[in-house]
N, C-alpha and C positions, 0 to 999 in steps of 0.2 A: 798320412798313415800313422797311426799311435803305437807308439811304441809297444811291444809285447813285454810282461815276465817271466819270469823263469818258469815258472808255470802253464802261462799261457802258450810259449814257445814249445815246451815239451809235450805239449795236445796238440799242437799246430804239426808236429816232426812225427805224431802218428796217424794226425789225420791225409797229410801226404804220402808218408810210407803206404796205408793205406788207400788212396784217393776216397777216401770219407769213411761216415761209416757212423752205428747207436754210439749212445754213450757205454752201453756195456759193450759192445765188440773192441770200441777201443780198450777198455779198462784191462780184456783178456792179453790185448797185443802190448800192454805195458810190462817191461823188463823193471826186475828187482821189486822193491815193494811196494806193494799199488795205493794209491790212495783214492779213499773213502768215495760212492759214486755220485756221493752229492756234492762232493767237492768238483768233481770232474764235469759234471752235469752245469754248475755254475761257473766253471772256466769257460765253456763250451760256449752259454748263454753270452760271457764276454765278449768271447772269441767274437760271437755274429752280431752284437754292438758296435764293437769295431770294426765289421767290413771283413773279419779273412774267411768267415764261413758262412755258409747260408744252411739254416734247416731247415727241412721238407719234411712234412708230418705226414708217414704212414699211421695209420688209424689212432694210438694213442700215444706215438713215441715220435720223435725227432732223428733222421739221416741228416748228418752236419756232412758238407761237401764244401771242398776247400773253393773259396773265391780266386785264392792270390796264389797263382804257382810259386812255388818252393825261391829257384832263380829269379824272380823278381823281390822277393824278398829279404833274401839272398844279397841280393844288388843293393836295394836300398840301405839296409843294413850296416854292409859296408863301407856304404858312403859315407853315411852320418859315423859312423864309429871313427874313418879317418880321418873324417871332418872335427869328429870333437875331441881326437886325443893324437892325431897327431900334424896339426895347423893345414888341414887339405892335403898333405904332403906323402904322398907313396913311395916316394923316396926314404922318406922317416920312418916310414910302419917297415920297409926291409931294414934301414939302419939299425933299427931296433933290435930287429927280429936277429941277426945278424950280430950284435953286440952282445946277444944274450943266449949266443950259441944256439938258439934254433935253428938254425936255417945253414946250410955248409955252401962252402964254395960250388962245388960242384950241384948242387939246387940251383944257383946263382947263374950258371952258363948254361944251365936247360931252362931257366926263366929268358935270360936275351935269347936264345934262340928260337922260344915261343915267340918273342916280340918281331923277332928278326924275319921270322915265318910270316906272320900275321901281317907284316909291311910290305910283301913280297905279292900276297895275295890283291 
C-alpha cells in the first residue's frame, strides 16, 4: 500500500466521512478553504492509482467509493509510523508520548485496563 499525502489523505477522510461521493460533493463537504476542483479531481484520480478508491462513471462524471476502510488504514499506518520512528517499539511511542506531557497518568491506567480487559476476553 503506498503511502498517502497530505493531501491525498485529506480526500481520503472525506471520502469515508462520506462513504464516497463526485468530486464536487466532496469539494462542498470540505471544511475551511477549499481548493481548486481540479486539484481535487487529480488527487482523486491518484487516489484510484493507488488502490484506496475506485470510480464508477455515471454518464459523464466519476463516484469515487472508498476501497480500503478507514481502520485498515488506520492500522497500517500506525504500524509503519512505529515501525519508522520509534524501533517497532509501543512501549516508546507511550514513552514518548508521556515524556512530552501528552498523555497523564491517569490515560495510562485506563490504557492497562483496556489491555487487562482484552486478556480476560
Amino acid at each position: 500500500m503506498e503511502k498517502l499525502t497530505a493531501q491525498e489523505e485529506d480526500a481520503m477522510q472525506l471520502v469515508w466521512k462520506n462513504g464516497g461521493g463526485f468530486v464536487k460533493e466532496l469539494l462542498d463537504q470540505m471544511q475551511g478553504q477549499k481548493i481548486p476542483y481540479t486539484t481535487l479531481a487529480s488527487t482523486m484520480k491518484n487516489l484510484e492509482r493507488k488502490g484506496y478508491v475506485k470510480g464508477v462513471k455515471y454518464a459523464n462524471a466519476y463516484r469515487y467509493e472508498p476501497v480500503i476502510v478507514k481502520e485498515e488504514y488506520q492500522k497500517k499506518f500506525m504500524n509503519g509510523f512505529v515501525s519508522n520512528y520509534f524501533k517497532n517499539s509501543y512501549k516508546e511511542l507511550v514513552s514518548f508520548f508521556a515524556q512530552e506531557d501528552k498523555i497523564s497518568a491517569d490515560e495510562l491506567k485506563d490504557i492497562l485496563k483496556m489491555i487487562d480487559n482484552q486478556k480476560d476476553e
